[in-house]
TIVEXDO-582734 format. One line per field, with one value per atom (N, C-alpha, C): atom name; x, y, z; residue number from 1. Coordinates in Angstrom, 3 decimals, always signed. Atoms other than C-alpha are relative to their C-alpha. Layout:
N
mifi <- CA, ...
u <- X, ...
v <- Y, ...
w <- Z, ...
torro <- NUM, ...
This chain:
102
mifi <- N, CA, C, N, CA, C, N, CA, C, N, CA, C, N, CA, C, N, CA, C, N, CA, C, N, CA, C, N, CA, C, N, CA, C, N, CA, C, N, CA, C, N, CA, C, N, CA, C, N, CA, C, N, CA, C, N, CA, C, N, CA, C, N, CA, C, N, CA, C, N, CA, C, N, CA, C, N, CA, C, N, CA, C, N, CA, C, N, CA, C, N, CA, C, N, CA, C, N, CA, C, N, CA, C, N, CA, C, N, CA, C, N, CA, C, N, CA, C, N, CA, C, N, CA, C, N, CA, C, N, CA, C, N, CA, C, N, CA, C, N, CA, C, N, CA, C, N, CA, C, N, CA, C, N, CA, C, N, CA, C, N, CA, C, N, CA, C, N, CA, C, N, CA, C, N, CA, C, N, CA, C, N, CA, C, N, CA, C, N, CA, C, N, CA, C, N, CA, C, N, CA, C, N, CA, C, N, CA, C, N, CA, C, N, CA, C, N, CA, C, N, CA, C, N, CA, C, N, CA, C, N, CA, C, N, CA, C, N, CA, C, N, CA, C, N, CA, C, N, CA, C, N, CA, C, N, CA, C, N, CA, C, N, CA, C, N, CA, C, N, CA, C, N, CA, C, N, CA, C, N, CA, C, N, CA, C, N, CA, C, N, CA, C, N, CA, C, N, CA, C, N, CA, C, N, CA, C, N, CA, C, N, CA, C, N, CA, C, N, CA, C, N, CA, C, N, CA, C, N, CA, C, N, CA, C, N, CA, C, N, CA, C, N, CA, C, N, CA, C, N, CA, C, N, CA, C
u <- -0.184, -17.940, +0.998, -1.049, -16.406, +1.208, -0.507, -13.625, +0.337, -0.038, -13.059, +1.720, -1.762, -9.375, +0.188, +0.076, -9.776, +0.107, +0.142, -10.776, +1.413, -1.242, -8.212, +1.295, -1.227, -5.379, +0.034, -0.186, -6.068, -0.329, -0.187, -6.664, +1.690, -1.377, -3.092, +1.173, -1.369, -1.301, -0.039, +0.056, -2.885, +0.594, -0.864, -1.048, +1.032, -1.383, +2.339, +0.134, +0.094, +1.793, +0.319, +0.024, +1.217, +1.771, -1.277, +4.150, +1.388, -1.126, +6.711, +1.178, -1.556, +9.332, +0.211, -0.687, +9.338, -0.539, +0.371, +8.632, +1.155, -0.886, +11.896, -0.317, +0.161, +10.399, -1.399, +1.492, +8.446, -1.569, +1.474, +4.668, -0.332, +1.103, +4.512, +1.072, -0.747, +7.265, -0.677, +0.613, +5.023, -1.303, +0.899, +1.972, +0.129, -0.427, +3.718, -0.287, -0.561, +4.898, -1.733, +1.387, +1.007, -0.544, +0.978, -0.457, +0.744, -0.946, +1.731, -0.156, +0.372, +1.125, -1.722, +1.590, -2.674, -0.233, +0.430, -2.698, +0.137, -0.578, -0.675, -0.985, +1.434, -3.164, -1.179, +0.626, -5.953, +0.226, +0.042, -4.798, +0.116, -0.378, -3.557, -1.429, +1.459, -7.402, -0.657, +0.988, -8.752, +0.561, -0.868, -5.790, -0.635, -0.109, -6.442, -1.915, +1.343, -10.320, -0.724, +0.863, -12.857, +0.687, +0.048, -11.756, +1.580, -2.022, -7.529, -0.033, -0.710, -6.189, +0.967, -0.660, -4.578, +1.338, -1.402, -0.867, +0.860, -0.505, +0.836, +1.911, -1.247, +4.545, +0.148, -0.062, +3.823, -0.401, -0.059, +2.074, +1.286, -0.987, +4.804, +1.309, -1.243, +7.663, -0.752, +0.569, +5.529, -0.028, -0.072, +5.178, +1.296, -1.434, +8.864, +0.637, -0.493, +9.780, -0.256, +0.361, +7.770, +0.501, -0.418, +8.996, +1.207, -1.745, +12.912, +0.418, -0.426, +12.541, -0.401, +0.330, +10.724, +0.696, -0.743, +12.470, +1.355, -1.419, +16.230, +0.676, -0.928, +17.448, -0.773, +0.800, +15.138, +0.007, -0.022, +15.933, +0.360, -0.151, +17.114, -1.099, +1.507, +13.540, -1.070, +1.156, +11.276, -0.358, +0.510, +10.775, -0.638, +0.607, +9.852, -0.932, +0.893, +7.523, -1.296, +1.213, +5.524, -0.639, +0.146, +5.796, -1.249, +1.193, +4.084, -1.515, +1.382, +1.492, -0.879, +0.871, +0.486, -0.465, +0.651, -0.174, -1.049, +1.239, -1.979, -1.029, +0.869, -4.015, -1.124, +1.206, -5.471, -0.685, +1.050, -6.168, -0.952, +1.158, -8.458, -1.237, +0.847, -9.968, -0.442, +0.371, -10.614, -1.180, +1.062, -12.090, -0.974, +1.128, -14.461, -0.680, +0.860, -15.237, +0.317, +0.050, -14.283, +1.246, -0.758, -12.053, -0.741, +0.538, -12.797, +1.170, -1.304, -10.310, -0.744, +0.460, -10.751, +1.039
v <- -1.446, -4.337, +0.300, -0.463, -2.696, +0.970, -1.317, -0.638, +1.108, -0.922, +2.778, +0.580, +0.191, +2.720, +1.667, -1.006, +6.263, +0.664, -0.410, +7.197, -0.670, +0.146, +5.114, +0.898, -0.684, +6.511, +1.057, -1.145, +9.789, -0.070, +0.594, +8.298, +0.055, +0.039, +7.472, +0.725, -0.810, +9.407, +1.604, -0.987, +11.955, -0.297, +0.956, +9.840, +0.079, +0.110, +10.041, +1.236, -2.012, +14.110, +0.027, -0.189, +14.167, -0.587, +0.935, +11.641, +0.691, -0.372, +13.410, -0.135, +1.365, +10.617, +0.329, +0.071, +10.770, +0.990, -1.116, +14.262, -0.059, +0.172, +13.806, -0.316, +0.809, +11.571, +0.838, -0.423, +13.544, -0.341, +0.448, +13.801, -1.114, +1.192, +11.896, -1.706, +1.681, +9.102, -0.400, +0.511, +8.936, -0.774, +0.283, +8.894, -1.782, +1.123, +6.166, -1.085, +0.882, +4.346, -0.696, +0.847, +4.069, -0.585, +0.322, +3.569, -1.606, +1.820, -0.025, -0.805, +0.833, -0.731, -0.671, -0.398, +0.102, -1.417, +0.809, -2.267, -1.581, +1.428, -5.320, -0.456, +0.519, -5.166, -0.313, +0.374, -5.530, -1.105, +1.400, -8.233, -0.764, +1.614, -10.288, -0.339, +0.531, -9.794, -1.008, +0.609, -10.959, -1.513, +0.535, -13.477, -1.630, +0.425, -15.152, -0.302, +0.054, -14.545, +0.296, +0.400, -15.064, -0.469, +1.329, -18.128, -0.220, +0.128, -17.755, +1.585, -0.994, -15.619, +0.841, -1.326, -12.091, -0.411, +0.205, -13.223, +1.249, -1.381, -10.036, -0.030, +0.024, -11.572, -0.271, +0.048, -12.293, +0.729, -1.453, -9.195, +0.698, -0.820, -7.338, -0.348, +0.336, -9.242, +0.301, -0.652, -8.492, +1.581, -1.392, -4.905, +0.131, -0.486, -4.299, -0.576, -0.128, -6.111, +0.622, -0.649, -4.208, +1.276, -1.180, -1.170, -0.005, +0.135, -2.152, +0.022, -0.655, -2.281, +1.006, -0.799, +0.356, +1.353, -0.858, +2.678, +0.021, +0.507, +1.366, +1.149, -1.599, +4.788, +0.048, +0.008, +4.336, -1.322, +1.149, +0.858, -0.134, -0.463, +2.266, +0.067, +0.022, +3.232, -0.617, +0.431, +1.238, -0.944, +1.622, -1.657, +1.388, -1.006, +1.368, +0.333, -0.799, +2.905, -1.051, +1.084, -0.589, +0.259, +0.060, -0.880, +0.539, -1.425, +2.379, -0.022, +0.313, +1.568, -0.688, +1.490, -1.493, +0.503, -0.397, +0.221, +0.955, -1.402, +3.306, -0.726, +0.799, +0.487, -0.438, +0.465, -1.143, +0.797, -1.110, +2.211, +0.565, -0.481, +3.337, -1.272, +1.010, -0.278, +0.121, +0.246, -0.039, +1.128, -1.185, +3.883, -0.557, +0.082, +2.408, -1.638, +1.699, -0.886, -1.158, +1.341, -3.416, -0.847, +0.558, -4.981, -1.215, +1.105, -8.383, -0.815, +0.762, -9.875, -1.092, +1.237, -13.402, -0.121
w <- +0.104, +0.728, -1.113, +1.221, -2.228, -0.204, -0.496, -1.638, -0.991, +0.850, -3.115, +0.022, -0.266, -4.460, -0.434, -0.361, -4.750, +1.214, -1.179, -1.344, +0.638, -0.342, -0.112, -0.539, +0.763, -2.431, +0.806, -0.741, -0.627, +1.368, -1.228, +2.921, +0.359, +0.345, +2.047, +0.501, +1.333, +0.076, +1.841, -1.189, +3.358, +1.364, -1.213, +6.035, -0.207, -0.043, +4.402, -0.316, +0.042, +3.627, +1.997, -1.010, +6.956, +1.025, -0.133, +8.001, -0.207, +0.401, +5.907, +0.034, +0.231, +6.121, -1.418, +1.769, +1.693, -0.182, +0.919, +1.109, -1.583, +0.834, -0.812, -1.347, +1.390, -3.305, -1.388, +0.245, -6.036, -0.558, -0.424, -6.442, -0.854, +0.793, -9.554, +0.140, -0.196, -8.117, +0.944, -0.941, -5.288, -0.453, +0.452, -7.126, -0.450, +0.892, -9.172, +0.928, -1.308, -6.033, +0.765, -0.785, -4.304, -0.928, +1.676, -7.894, +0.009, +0.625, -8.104, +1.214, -1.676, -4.162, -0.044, -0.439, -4.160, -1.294, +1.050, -7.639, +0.148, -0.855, -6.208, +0.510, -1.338, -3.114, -0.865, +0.920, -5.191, -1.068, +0.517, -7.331, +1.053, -1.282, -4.356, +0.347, -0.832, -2.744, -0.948, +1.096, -6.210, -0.025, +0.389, -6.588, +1.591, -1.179, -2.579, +0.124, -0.204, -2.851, +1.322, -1.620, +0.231, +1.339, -0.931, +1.733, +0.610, -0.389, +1.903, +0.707, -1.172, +4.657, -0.925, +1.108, +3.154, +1.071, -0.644, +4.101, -0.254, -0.019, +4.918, -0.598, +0.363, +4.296, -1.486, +1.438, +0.746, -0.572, +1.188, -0.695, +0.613, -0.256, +1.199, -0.762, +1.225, -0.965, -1.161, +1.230, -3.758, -0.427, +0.060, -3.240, +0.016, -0.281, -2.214, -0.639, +1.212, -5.181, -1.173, +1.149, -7.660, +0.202, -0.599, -6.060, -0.140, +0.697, -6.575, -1.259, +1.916, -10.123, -0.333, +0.055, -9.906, +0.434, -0.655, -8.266, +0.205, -0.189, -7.649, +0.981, -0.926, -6.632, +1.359, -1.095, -3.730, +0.779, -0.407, -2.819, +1.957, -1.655, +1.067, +0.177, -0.481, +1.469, +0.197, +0.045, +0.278, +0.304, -0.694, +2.672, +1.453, -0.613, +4.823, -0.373, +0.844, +2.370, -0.084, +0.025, +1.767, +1.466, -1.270, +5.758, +0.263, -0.342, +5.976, -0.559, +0.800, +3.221, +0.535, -0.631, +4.806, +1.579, -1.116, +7.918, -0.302, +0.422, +6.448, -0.592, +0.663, +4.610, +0.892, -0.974, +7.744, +0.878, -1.072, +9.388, -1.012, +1.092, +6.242, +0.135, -0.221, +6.719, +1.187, -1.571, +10.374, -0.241, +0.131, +9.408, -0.474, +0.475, +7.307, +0.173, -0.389, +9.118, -0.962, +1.076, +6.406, +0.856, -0.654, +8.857, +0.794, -1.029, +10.269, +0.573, -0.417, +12.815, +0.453, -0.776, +13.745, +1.325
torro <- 1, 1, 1, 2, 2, 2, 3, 3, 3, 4, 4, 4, 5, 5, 5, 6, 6, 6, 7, 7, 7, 8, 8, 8, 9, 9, 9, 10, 10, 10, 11, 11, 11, 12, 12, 12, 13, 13, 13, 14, 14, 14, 15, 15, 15, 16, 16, 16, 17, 17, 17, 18, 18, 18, 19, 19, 19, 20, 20, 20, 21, 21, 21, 22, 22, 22, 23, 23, 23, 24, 24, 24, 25, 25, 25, 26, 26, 26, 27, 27, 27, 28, 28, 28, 29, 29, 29, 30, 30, 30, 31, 31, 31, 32, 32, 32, 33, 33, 33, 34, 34, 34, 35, 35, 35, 36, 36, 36, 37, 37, 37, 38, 38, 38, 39, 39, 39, 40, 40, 40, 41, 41, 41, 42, 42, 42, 43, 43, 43, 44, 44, 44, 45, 45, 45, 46, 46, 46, 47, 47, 47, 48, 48, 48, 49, 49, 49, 50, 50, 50, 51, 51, 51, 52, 52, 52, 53, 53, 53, 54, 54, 54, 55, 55, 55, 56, 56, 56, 57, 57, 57, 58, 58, 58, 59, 59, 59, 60, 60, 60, 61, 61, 61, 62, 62, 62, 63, 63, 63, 64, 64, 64, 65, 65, 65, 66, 66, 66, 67, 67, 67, 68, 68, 68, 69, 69, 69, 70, 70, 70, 71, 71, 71, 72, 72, 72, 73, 73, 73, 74, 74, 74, 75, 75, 75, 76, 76, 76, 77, 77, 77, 78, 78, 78, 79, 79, 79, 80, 80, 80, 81, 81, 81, 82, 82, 82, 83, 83, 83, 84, 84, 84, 85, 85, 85, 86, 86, 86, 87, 87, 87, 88, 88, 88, 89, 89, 89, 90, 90, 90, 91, 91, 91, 92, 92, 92, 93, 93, 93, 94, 94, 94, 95, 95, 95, 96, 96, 96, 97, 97, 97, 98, 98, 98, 99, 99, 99, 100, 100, 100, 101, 101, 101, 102, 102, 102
């Protein structure tokens, strides 16, 4: 299944609107912020392939380090912010079935 990093993005980006833990942060640091998450994830899938298990403790140091240089002034937040991502991630996957638990 191919996913649509679009649809997601606003799956999202509509989960933490909703959420309104980082209204604080603005639209285009947010933008910024899923735009570098959503890109990570996607390399890692490409990076791990088929056959290797998506290890959740290593994109998450990945993300929440690209996000510290990224952001710095936000460095309180954003082990929260991934957190959050990574959850809003598997409920867009579950919505659209691409979820397989062994």
């Amino acid at each position: 299944m191919e996913l649509n990093i679009e649809e997601a993005k606003a799956y999202i980006a509509e989960k933490f609107k909703n959420q309104g833990d980082f209204d604080f942060i603005t639209e285009a640091d947010f933008n910024k912020m899923l735009d570098t998450l959503l890109e990570l994830d996607a390399a890692y899938l490409v990076e791990i392939g088929e056959d290797e298990p998506y290890d959740e403790d290593v994109i998450f140091d990945r993300m929440h380090s690209a996000l510290v240089r990224q952001q710095p002034n936000l460095k309180t937040y954003l082990m929260r912010f991934v957190d959050d991502y990574m959850d809003f991630m598997e409920q867009y996957l579950v919505s659209i079935d691409a979820v397989e638990w062994e």
